[in-house]
N, C-alpha and C positions, 0 to 999 in steps of 0.2 A: 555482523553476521552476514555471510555472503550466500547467498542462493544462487544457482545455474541460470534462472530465468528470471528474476529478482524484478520488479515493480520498482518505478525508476523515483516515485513519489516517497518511499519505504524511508525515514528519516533515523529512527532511533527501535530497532528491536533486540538490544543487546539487554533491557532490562525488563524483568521477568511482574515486573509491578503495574508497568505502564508499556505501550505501544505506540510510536508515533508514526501515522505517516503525513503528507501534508497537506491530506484534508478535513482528516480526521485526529482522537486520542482515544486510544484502547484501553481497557480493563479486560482482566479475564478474570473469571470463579477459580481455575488452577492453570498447571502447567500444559496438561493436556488438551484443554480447551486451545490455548495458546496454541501450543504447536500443532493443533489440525487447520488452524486458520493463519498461519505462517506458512506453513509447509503444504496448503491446498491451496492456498489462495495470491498472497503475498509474493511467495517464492516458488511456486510451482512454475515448471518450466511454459506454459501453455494461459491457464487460468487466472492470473493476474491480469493479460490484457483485457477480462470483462470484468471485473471488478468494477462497481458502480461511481467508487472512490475516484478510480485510476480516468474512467469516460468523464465524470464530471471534473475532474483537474485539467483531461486533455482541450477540451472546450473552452476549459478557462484561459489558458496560455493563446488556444488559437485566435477567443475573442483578443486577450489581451494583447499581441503581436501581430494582430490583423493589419493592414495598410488603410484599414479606413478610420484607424485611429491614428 
C-alpha cells in the first residue's frame, strides 16, 4: 500500500485483519476504522511525523546509532 507521505516505520498494511508497523500490531473493529487511521495518521501526507509510534521508534534508532555506544 503506498501513501504520499507514508510513515517510514509502516511494515505490513496490505492486510485488512492485522496492521503492522514496527512498534506496534494493529486490530481494527472494521474497515473503516482501519482506513481513518491509515489514511489520517500512518499515510497522511503531514500527521504520521507526530504519531507517538513513529517519535518513540525515532528515539530508539537515535539511542541505538548514537556514538556513545
Amino acid at each position: 500500500m503506498a501513501f504520499a507521505g507514508m510513515c517510514p516505520y509502516l511494515k505490513n498494511a496490505k492486510k485488512v485483519e492485522v496492521t503492522v508497523c514496527e512498534c506496534a500490531r494493529f486490530t481494527f473493529p472494521d474497515r473503516q476504522t482501519r482506513r481513518d487511521v491509515l489514511y489520517g495518521c500512518c499515510g497522511h501526507p503531514d500527521a504520521w511525523r507526530s504519531c507517538v509510534f513513529k517519535l518513540a521508534m525515532d528515539k530508539y534508532y537515535e539511542r541505538k546509532f548514537s556514538d556513545g555506544e
